[in-house]
Every structure is written in C-alpha cells, then in structure tokens.
BADREN-627448 format. One record per residue (C-alpha): residue number from 1; x, y, z. Coordinates in steps of 0.05 Angstrom, whole numbers. Example, Ala and Ser with C-alpha at 12.3 -4.5 7.8 and 13.67 -1.06 7.14 Angstrom:
REM BADREN-627448
(1 (246 -90 156))
(2 (273 -21 143))
END
This chain:
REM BADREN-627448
(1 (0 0 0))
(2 (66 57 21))
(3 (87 33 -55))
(4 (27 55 -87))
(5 (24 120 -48))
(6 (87 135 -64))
(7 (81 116 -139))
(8 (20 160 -141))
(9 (56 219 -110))
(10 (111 216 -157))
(11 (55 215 -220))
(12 (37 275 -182))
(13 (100 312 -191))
(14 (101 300 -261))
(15 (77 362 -288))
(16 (56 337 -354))
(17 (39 272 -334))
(18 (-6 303 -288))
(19 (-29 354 -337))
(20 (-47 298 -390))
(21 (-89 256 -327))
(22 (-137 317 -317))
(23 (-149 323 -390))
(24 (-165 245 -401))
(25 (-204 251 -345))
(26 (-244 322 -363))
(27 (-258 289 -431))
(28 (-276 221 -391))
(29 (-334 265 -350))
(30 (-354 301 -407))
(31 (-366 230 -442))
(32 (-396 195 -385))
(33 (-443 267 -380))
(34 (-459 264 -454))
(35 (-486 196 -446))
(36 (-542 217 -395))
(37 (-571 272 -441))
(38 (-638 244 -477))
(39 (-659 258 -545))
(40 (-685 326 -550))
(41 (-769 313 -551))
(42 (-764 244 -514))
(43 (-788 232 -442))
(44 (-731 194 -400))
(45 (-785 163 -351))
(46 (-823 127 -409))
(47 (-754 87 -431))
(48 (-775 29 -390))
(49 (-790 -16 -460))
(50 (-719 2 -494))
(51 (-680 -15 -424))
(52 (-715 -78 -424))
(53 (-699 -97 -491))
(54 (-625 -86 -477))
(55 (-622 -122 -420))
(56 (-603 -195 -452))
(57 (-576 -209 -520))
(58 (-530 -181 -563))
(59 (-572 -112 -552))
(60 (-547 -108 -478))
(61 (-471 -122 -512))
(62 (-484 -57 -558))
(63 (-513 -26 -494))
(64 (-452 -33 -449))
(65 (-406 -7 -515))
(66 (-438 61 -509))
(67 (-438 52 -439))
(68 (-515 54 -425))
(69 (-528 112 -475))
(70 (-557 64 -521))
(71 (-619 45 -466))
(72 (-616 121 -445))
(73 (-636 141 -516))
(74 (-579 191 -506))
(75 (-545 242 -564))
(76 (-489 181 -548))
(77 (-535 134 -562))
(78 (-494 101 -624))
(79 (-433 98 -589))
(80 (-357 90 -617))
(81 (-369 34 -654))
(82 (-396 59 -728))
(83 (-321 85 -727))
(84 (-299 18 -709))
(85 (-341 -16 -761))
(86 (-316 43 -815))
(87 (-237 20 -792))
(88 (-255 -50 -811))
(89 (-276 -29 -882))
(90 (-217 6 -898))
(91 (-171 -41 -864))
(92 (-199 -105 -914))
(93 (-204 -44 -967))
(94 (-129 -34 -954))
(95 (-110 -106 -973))
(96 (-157 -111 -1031))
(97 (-155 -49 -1069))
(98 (-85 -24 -1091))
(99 (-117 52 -1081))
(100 (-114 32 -1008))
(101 (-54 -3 -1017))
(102 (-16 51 -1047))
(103 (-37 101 -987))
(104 (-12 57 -938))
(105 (60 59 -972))
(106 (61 139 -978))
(107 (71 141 -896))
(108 (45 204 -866))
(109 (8 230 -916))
(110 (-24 161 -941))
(111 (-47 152 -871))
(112 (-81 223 -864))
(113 (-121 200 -936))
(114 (-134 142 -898))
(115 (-164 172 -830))
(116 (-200 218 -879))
(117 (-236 169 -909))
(118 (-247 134 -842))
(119 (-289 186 -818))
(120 (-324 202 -884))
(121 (-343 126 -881))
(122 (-362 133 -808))
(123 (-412 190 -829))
(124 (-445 143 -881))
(125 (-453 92 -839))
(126 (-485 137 -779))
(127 (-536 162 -831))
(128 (-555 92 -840))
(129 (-557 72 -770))
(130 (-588 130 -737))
(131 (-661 122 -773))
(132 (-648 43 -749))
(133 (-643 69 -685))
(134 (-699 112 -683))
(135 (-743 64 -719))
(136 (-727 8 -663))
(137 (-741 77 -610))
(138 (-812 81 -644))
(139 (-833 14 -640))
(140 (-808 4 -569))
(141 (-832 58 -539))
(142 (-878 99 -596))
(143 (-936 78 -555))
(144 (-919 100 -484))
(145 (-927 173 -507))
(146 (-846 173 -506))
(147 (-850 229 -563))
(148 (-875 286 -532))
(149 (-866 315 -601))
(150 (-903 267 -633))
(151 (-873 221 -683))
(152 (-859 274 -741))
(153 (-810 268 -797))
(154 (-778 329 -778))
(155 (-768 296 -708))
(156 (-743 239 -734))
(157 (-690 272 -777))
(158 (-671 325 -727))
(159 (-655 263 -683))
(160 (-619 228 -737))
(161 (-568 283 -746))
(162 (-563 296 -669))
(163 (-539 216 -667))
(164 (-500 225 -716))
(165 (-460 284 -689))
(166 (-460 249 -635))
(167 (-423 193 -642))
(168 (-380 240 -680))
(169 (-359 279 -617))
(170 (-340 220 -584))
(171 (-296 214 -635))
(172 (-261 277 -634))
(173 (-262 269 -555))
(174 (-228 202 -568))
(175 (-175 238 -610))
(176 (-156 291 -561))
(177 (-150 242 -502))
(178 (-97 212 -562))
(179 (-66 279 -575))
(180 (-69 313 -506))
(181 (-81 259 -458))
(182 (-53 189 -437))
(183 (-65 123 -468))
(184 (-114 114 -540))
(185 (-171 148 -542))
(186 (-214 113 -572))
(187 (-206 39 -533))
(188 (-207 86 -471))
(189 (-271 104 -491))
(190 (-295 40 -498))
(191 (-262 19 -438))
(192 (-305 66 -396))
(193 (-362 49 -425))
(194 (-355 -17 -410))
(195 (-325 -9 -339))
(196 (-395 31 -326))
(197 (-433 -19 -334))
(198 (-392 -70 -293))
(199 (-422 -41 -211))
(200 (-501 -59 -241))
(201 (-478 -123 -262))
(202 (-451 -150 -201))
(203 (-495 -112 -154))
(204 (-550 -151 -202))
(205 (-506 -223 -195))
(206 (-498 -211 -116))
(207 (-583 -197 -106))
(208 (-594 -250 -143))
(209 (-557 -306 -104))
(210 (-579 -285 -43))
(211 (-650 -291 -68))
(212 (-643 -347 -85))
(213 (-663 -336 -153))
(214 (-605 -374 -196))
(215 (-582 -421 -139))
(216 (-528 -430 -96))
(217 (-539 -369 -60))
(218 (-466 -334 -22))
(219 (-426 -394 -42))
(220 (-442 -390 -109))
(221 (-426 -315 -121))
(222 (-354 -325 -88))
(223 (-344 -383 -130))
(224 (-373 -332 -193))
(225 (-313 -284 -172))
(226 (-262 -333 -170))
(227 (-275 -344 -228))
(228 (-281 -279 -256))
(229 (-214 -274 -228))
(230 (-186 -330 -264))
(231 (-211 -316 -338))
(232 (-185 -238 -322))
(233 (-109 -272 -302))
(234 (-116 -319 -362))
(235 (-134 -246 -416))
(236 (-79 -218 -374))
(237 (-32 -267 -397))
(238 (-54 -274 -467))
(239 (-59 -192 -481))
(240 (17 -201 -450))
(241 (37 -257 -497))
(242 (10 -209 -559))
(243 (66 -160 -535))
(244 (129 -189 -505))
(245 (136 -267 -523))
(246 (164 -275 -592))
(247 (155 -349 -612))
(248 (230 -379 -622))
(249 (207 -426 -676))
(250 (242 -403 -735))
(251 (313 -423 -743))
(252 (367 -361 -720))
(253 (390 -321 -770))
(254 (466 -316 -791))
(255 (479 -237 -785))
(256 (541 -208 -827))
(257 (593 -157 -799))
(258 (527 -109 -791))
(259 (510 -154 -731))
(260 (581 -173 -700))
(261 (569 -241 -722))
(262 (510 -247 -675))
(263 (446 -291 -678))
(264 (375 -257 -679))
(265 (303 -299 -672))
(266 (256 -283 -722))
(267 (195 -242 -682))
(268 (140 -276 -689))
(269 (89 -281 -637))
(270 (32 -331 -622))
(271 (-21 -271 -625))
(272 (1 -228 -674))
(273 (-68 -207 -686))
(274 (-72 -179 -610))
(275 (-152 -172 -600))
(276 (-171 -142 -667))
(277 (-205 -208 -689))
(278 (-251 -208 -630))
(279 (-268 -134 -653))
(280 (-282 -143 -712))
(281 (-320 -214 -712))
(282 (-362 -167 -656))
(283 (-375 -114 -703))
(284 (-397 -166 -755))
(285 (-446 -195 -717))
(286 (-474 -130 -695))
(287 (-506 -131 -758))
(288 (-565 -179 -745))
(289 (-586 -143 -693))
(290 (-584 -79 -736))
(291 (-636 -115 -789))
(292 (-680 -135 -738))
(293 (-683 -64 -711))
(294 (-695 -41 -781))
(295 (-739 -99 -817))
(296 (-779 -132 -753))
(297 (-834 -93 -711))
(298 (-825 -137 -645))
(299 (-759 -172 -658))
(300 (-804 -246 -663))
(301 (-756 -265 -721))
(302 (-735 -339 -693))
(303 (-674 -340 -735))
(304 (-652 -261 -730))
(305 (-668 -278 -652))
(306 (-609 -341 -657))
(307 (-560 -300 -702))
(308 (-576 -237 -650))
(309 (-564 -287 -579))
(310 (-492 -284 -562))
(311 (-507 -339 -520))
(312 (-534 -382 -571))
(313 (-499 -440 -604))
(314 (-508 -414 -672))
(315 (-490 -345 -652))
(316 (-417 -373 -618))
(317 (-406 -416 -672))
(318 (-411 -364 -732))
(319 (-363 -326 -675))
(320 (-315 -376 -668))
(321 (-304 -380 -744))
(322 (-304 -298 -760))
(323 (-254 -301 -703))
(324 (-202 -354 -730))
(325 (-208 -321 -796))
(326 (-206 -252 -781))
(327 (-148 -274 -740))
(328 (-116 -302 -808))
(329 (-132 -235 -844))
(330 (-107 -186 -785))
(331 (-38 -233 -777))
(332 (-30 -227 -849))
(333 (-41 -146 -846))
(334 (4 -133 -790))
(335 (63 -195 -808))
(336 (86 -188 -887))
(337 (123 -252 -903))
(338 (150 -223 -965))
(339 (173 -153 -930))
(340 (210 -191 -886))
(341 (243 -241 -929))
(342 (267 -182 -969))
(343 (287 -133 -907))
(344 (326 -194 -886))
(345 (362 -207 -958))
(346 (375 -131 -955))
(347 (418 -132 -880))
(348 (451 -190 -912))
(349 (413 -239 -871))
(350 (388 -312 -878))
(351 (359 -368 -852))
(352 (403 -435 -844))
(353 (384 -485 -899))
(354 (326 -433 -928))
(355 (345 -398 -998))
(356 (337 -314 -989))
(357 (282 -294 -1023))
(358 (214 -318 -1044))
(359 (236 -387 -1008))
(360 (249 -348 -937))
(361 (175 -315 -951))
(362 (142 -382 -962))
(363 (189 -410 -895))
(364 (173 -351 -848))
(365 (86 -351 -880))
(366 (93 -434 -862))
(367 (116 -413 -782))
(368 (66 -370 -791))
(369 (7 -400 -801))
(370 (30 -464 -756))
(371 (27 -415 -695))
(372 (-31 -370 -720))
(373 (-84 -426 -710))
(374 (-74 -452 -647))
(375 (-66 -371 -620))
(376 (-138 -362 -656))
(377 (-169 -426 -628))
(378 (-146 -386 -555))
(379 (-174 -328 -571))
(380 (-233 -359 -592))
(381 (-238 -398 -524))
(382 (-240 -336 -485))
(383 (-288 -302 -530))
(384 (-346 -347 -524))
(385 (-335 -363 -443))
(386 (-394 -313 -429))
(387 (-437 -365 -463))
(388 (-411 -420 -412))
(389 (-415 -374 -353))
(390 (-491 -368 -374))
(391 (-497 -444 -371))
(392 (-469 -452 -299))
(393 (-530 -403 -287))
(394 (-495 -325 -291))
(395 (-536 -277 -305))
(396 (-531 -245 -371))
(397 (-500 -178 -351))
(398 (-450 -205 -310))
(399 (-421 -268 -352))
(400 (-406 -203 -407))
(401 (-342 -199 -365))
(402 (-329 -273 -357))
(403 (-287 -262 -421))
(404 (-307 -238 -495))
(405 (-300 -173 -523))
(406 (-309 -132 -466))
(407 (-261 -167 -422))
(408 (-199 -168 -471))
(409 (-205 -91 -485))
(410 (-211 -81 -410))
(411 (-153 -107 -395))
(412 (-113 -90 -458))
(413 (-134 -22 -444))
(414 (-113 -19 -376))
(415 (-40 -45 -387))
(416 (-32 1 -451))
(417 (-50 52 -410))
(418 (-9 41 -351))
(419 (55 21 -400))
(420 (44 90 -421))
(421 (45 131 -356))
(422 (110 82 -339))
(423 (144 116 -394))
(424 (139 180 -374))
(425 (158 165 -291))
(426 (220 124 -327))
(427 (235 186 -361))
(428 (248 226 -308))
(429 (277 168 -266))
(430 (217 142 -229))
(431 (196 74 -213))
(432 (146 47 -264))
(433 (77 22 -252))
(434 (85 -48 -283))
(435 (167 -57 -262))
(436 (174 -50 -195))
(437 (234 -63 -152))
(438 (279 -21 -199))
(439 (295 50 -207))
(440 (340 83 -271))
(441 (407 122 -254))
(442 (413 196 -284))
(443 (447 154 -360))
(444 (386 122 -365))
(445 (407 48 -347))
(446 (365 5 -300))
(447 (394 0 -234))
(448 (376 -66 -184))
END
C-alpha cells in the first residue's frame, strides 16, 4: 500500500503527466455526461420498454459499448463503434484495393487519406444507423407517449443528425484524449463504457444469489468471482503474450559484420493479431441485430433472434469462425512474409538451410500459419466463455465480463494505459507502474 502511495505521488510531480491525467479525465466526464442527455423531444421516464430490450442479447452487448447511452436514448446513443465498423472497411479495403494499398506505402500522408476516409465512411454509416435506431425507438416505446413531439418526420430527422453528431464527438473526444491525454482514445472510450456498466452487473449477480433466484446463493457468487478472477489472469496473460513473447520457432538467423556475427530470432508471436479479431467478428455480428431493428416490428424473427443471442450455439459458432479467420486476415495485415524475407536479404541476412528470397517468404508464412491457429483457437476460447458462464446459471449482464469482447479490451486497455504513464515516470527516473523493484540512474540504465 506505502508503494502505491508513493508511486502515485511521484505521477503527481510530473507536471505533464499530471497535466495529460486531468485532461483524459475532463474528456472522460464530459463522455460519461454526454451519455445521460436524452434525445431532445423524448421523455426519459417512459424508456422502461428500450432498457428492457437491452437487457439480454446481443442488444445489452451494444448497450454496455456506449456505456448505457444506447438504453438512455442519449445524443451518445450510437456509441464509438460505427467508427470501429468504418476501420474494418478500410482495413480489408487496404489489402484488396491497390488505391488503399498505395496510401498505406506513402507514410504520413497516405495515412491522413486514410483517417479521412475513415471518418467520411463513419458519417455514411451513422446516416444509416441512426433512422435504425430511431425506428427500433418508435416501436419500443412509440406507444408509451415517449415522443412528446409526436412522431414527425422532422423529429425523426432532427434526431438522426443529433446521433449522428454524436457519435461523431466522441470521436473527436477520443482523438484529443490521443493527442493531449494518456493512453488511446478511442479503446479508452470504450473501456469506460464498459467499466460503467460493470457495478449494475454485479450488484444484479450478488441480489440474485442471495435470493435465491439462480441457486447457490453466497457460495455460489464467491465461487462466480473466483472465477471472474481466473478468466481476467488468463486475458492478462494472453494480451501479455501479444506484446512481449516472440515465438523462437524459426531457425536463428546468420547476421554479417552489420551484426558482429551475432544470432537474432525471427519475431514472431503466437497472437500477432492482438484482440482485433474479436473486434471485428463483434462488429460483424452487430449486424443482425441492426436488421431486426430495421426490418422486424417486435424482434419475433426466430432466426434473426439465434443470429442476435450471443449466448446461442449458432450465434458462438458463426463467432468462433469470424474469429479464427479474421485472426488469419489481421496476422497477415500486420506480419508481411515477403517484407520480411526481403528486409532480411537486404541486411545481408538468412535463414540456415532456407534460400533468401521468395523461399524465406514461403518459410517464415509456413511458421506462420503453424502458430496463428492454435493462437486463434485461444482467442476464440475466451471469446465465447460468457456463453458458458450463462450455462453454470450467470446472469446475462455479468457473464459479459467472464471473457469476450469486453473483457480483452478491458484489460488491454488498462495495461496500454499504464505502459504509457511508466514511460513518462522512467523518463524522469521514477519507478514504473508495471516494473517495480527497480529504479534508472541519471544515464538512463536500469539499476537493481
């Protein structure tokens, strides 16, 4: 406990530091405020239909994204993730068309094209989803008297643009945190979002089992945390392994008079792909849920309703499979074979017994895609644990954080984040966050 005192102290007398914690947190309230203000012309106490519909199903996933703006039928309501779904696009876009391609290789400048065209796509696909959203609005809660303007068309494209800018400012918010503040704005958004819906959930879990309700009463819930616990280590360690263990698979490479004679490993890690395949499988199969909003009056669809379930088998099975091959698709984005065969042949590098060249791109794609599967088939594991959670007889709400999307960014956000305030106390000769024990001398080298 005197440790993290004292480590919070010296983050205290870190005048920028401290000066970039107040903003992220001032753009953090403003955020958290934004998602409390309702729709201009809507009446917050007749909501009670749209809470209940995102209370289970993937509905109550896209809920706890926007951090409870979505039930709130708040100016936040969409959330972060159209510009999530719009960095998809481009991303696949950037692989497949050599438009993309080309922008990518013109460095600064390509990639200010491409987080032009990021938000232009975002805009599209807000126009699209904000008359979803207020279609689903009018047929949950039309008949409560919820529009105490009455259900004009002027009302209903004022409140499409309002969305839409909306979700837009939580983008630029999400870009100053970047800019001005500590850690990435955007995932810090999302973080929050998520972490605010995390006190209902277990305050929810906690009633329940002492009611009586699910079973197993006091026991039960401690045996719920523990667990909790457990899947949190295990992302811990995985969100680790996607930074700091390079897989020594490939054979060392034979380095000229560059490298002093010296052998390297190859870095390749068993989760290359980090988390972005959960992401984007996630942001896939928000898209059932968007056509039922849009094309079904009460949602009765049977098979929208099994493609919308995250914790049906249908639902975790089409999951499992976006996930392994999105994780194929983001490995291949982020890990060029052919880039590094040739930025080996141009050090003067090789591989033992493997011709330079194409042969050391076809070698280093074969590693590859040995370690890429079983790293998927992980990531996979923890994604769908919410639907075993719900099995063993967790509510809904809660078994959200017994892995999945919501747990990985939590915890990849957290230890991005905290790397990042490390750097700046290592700067100026502080103990870090994550490295205890150690302290740096005024040249910079670690001292034990």
């Amino acid at each position: 406990m005197k440790k993290i005192i004292e480590t919070l102290k010296n983050i205290w007398r870190i005048e920028d530091l401290r000066t970039r914690l107040l903003i992220t947190l001032l753009f953090i309230a403003i955020y958290r405020f934004g998602s409390f203000v309702v729709l201009p012309g809507i009446d917050p106490t007749r909501l009670a239909a749209l809470q209940s519909q995102t209370e289970n199903g993937l509905m109550s996933l896209l809920n706890m994204f926007s951090g409870g703006a979505f039930s709130n039928a708040s100016v936040f309501g969409l959330g972060i993730m159209p510009y999530i779904s719009a960095s998809i696009i481009i991303q696949i876009l950037a692989v497949a068309v050599p438009y993309f391609q080309k922008m990518q290789r013109d460095g600064e400048s390509g990639h200010r094209k491409i987080n032009q065209y990021t938000r232009w796509l975002t805009i599209a696909i807000l126009l699209f989803q904000a008359p979803t959203y207020m279609i689903n609005l009018r047929s949950q809660v039309g008949q409560s008297g919820a529009f105490m303007v009455g259900d004009t068309f002027w009302f209903m494209f004022s409140s499409t643009i309002i969305l839409a800018a909306g979700s837009m400012f939580i983008l630029w918010l999400g870009e100053r945190i970047t800019d001005k503040g500590v850690g990435n704005g955007v995932s810090l958004i999302i973080m929050i979002g998520i972490i605010a819906r995390f006190p209902s959930a277990i305050v929810e879990q906690f009633t329940s089992s002492l009611s009586g309700a699910e079973g197993g009463g006091l026991i039960m819930f401690l045996f719920e945390l523990i667990a909790l616990l457990f899947v949190m280590a295990l992302s811990i360690l995985l969100v680790k392994a996607t930074r700091k263990v390079p897989v020594q698979y490939a054979k060392r490479i034979e380095g000229n008079r560059q490298f002093g004679g010296a052998r390297q490993y190859i870095p390749l890690k068993l989760f290359a792909a980090n988390v972005m395949p959960i992401i984007f499988a996630q942001a896939i199969m928000f898209i059932p849920a968007t056509m039922i909003m849009a094309f079904s009056k009460d949602g009765s669809n049977p098979v929208g309703h099994l493609l919308s379930d995250q914790f049906s088998l249908p639902y975790n099975i089409i999951y499992v499979i976006l996930i392994v091959l999105f994780t194929y698709f983001y490995t291949a984005i982020t890990m060029n074979p052919v880039q590094m065969a040739e930025d080996m042949k141009r050090n003067s590098g090789f591989i033992p017994g493997v011709k330079p060249g194409k042969a050391t791109a076809d070698y280093i794609d074969t590693v590859m895609t040995r370690i890429t599967f079983p790293g998927s088939l992980f990531i996979a594991l923890i994604a769908v644990l919410p639907a075993f959670a719900v099995l063993f007889g967790v509510k809904q709400g809660f078994a959200q954080f017994f892995g999945g999307t919501s747990l990985l960014i939590l915890v990849g956000v957290v230890i991005d984040t905290l790397q990042q305030i490390e750097s700046y106390m290592l700067v100026r000769h502080y103990d870090g966050l994550l490295n205890a024990g150690h302290t740096r001398n005024r040249s910079g080298v670690a001292a034990y």
